[in-house]
Every structure is written in structure tokens, then in C-alpha cells.
C-alpha positions in Angstrom: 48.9 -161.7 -12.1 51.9 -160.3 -13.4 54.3 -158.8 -11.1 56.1 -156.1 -12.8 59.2 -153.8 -11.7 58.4 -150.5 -11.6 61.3 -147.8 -11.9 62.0 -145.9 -8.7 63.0 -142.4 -8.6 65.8 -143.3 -7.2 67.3 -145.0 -10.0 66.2 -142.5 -12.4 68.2 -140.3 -9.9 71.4 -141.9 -10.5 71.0 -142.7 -14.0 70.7 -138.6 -14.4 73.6 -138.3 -11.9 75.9 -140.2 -14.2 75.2 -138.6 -17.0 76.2 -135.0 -15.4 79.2 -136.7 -14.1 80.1 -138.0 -17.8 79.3 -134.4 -19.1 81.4 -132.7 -16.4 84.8 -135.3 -16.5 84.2 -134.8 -20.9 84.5 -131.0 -20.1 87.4 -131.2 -17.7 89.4 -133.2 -20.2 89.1 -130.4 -22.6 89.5 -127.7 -20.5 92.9 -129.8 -19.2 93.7 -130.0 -23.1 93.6 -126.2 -23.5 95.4 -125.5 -20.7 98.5 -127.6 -21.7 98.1 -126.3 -25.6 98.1 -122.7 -24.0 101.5 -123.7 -21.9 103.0 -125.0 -24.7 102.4 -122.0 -26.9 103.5 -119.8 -24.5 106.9 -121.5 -24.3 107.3 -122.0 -27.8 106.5 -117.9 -27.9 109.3 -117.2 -25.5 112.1 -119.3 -27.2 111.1 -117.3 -30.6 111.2 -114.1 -28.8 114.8 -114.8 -27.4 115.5 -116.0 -31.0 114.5 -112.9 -32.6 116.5 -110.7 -29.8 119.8 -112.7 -30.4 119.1 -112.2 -34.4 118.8 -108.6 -33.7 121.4 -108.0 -31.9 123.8 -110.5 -33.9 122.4 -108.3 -37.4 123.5 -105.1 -35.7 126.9 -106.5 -34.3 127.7 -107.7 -38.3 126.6 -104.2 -39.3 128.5 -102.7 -36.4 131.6 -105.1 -37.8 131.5 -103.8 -41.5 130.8 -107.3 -42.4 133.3 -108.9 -41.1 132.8 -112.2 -39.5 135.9 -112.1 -36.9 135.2 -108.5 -36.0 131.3 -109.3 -35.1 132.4 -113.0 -33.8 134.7 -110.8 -31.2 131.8 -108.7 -30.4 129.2 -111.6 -29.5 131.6 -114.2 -28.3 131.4 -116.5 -31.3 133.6 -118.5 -33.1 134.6 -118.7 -37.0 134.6 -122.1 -38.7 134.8 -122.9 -41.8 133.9 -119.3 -42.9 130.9 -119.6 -40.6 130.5 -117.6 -37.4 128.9 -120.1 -34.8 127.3 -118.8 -31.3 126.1 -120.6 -28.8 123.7 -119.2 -26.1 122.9 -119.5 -22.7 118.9 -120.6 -23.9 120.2 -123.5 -26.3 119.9 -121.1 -29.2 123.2 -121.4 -32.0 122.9 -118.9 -33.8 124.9 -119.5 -37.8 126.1 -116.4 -40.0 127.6 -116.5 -43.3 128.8 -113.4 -45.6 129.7 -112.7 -49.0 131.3 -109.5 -50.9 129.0 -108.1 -53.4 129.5 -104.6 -54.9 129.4 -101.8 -52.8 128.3 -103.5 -49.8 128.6 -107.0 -47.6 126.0 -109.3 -47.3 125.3 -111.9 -44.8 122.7 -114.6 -44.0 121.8 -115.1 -40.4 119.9 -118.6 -39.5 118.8 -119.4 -35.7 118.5 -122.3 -34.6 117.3 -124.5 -31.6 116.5 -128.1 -31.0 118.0 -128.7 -34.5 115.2 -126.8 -35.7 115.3 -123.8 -38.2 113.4 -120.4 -36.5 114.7 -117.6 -38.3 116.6 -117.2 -41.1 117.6 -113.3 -42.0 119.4 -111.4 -44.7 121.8 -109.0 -43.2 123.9 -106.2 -45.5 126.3 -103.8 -44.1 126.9 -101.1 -46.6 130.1 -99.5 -46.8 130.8 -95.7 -46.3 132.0 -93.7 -48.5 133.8 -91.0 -47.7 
């Protein structure tokens, strides 16, 4: 006679065990994956939202200035080099302007950046009164 092995239950137990486990630890790993894609978005949300404030507030500071980088560079606490206002913030943000006189008004271009990389760039123009 032939003896033969017969499954138990309880190996079929453990067999089906293993599998939930797998399913569950596969599930955790992407869940974990979202959750650190979501943390990273949200920080990368908050550095552009301090850019764009900065870029605001630098735009209404060259508007305030008439255009004039020394007059705005006063006003945020910059510096002028090279015909270039430079400002350098608390949040690693440096923040570059440049202007130019064309008719009637002055035009600037305002470019944030932060970890050498490019976030905003803006075209600024302060028009000129007339009396």
C-alpha cells in the first residue's frame, strides 16, 4: 500500500496566513510611499508660497521705488551688484532683479530662486507719473 501525505488544515492555515501577511506588508509599503510623497509636496508647497510672498512684496517695493534698484534695494535690505539687486532671505530664498528704461515707464525682471533652482521668474514695470 501506498502511504500518502495528506494536507492538514493546518498547513493550509498558514499557507493562507502568509499570503494575508504579504498582501498587508505590499499595502503598508504603499501607503508608507504616499505618505512621504504627500510630505514632500507639502514642503515643496511652502517654499513656493514663501517664494511667491517675497516676489510680491519685492514687485511692490520696485514699484514703490519708481524703478530704481538702490531705492527698492534700501527698502528690502538687498544689495546692488553689477546692476543686479541680490536679496538673501531668512528661508534660503535669493531673490535677483534687473531693470531697464523703456519709454514712459521702467521695467524690471524679478527671478527667485532656492537650492540653485529657478521658481519664479516675474516681469515687473513701474510707470511713471505724470503730472
Amino acid at each position: 500500500m501506498e502511504n500518502r501525505v495528506r494536507p492538514t488544515r493546518a498547513g493550509l492555515f498558514a499557507i493562507e496566513l502568509l499570503i494575508a501577511v504579504c498582501v498587508f506588508v505590499f499595502c503598508a509599503a504603499v501607503c508608507g510611499g504616499l505618505f512621504v510623497r504627500a510630505e514632500v509636496t507639502s514642503r515643496d508647497s511652502v517654499v513656493l508660497n514663501r517664494a511667491v510672498n517675497e516676489a510680491r512684496s519685492a514687485a511692490e517695493c520696485f514699484k514703490a521705488a519708481g524703478g530704481d534698484l538702490d531705492a527698492t534695494a534700501r527698502l528690502l535690505g538687498g544689495d546692488v551688484e553689477n546692476g543686479v539687486l541680490v536679496i538673501k532671505t531668512d528661508e534660503g530664498l535669493i531673490l535677483n532683479m534687473t531693470s531697464h528704461e523703456e519709454e514712459g515707464f521702467t521695467a524690471g525682471e524679478l527671478t527667485v530662486y532656492y537650492d540653485d533652482e529657478r521658481l519664479i521668474r516675474w516681469d515687473v514695470a513701474s510707470l511713471e507719473e505724470t503730472p
